[in-house]
N, C-alpha and C positions, 0 to 999 in steps of 0.2 A: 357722726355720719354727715354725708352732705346728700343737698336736694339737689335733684339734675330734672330736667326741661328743657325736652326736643322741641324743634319747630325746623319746617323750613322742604319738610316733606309735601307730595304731590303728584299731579298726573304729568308725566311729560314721555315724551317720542323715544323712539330708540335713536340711539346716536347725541340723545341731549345732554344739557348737562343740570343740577340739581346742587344746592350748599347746604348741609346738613348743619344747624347750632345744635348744642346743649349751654344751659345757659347754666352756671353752679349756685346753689348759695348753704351757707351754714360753717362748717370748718373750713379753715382754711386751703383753698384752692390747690395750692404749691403744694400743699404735702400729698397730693395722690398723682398717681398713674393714673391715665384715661385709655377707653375703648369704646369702640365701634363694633356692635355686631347686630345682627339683621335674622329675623323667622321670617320663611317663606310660609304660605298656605301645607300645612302638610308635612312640614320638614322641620326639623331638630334647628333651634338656634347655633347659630354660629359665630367667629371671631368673624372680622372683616380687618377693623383696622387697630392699632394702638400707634399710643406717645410718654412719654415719660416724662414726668412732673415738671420738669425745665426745656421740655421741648427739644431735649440735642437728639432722640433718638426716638426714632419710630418703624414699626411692623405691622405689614401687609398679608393676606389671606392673598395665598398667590390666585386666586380670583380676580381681582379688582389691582395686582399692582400693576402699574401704570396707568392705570384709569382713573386711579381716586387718590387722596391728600390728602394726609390728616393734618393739622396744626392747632393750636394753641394760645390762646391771648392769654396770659396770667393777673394782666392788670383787669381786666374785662370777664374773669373768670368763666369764658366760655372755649370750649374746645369743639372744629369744625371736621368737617369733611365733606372736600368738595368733589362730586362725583361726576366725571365728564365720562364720554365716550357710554351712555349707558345701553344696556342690552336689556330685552324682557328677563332674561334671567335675576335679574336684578333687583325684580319686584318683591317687598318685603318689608313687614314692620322694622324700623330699624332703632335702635335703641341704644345709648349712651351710659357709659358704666364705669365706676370708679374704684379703685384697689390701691393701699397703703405703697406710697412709693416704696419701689425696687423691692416688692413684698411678690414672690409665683412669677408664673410665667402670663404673658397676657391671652395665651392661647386658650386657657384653663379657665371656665366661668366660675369655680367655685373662690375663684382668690379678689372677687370684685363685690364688696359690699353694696352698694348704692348702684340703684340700676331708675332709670329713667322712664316715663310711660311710653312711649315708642311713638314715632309719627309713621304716617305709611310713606311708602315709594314705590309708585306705578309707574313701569316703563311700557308702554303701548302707543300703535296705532290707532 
C-alpha cells in the first residue's frame, strides 16, 4: 500500500484558481495509477480526474475538462491538479487515490486501494 496526503485545498472566488498535491510515500510511486475525486455535502463521491503511472495518459469527469489538469512528478512522488476557472459547484472534499497500474477503469472507486484524507475546496463569494 501507499500513504497519500492532500494539501493545498481552500476558500477561494469563483473564477479562481486553486493546485491540489497529494504527496505519496511507501511503495513505489511508478507502479500505480493516480485519481482525483471530490464529495460534495450530500452527494455520492465522484471521479474528477486520473493519470497513469508514467503520465502519458490522463481522464477527465466531463465536469472539470478544460478547467482542471492533472499531472504527475514521479521523482517528487506527488501527483497534482490544478484547478482554474472554478465554480461554487465545485465545492467539495477532494481526495487523492491510487490503483495498481493499468489495473479497472479509473472511473470505478472500487479498483483504487489507497485513498488519501481529503482537503476541502470552497468556491465562494
Amino acid at each position: 500500500q501507499v500513504q497519500l496526503v492532500e494539501a493545498g485545498g481552500g476558500l477561494v472566488q469563483p473564477g479562481g484558481s486553486l493546485r491540489l498535491s497529494c504527496a505519496a510515500s511507501g511503495r513505489t510511486f511508478s507502479s500505480y495509477d493516480m485519481g482525483w475525486f471530490r464529495q460534495a455535502p450530500g452527494k455520492e463521491r465522484e471521479f474528477v480526474a486520473g493519470i497513469s503511472w508514467g503520465g502519458s495518459r490522463t481522464v477527465y469527469a466531463n465536469s472539470v475538462k478544460g478547467r482542471f489538469t492533472i499531472s504527475r512528478d514521479n521523482a517528487k512522488n506527488t501527483v497534482y491538479l490544478q484547478m482554474n476557472s472554478l465554480k461554487p459547484e465545485d465545492t467539495a472534499v477532494y481526495y487523492c487515490a491510487s490503483k495498481d497500474r493499468n489495473s479497472g477503469s479509473y472511473y470505478n472507486q472500487d479498483f483504487f486501494g489507497s485513498w488519501g484524507q481529503g482537503t476541502q475546496v470552497t468556491v465562494s463569494s
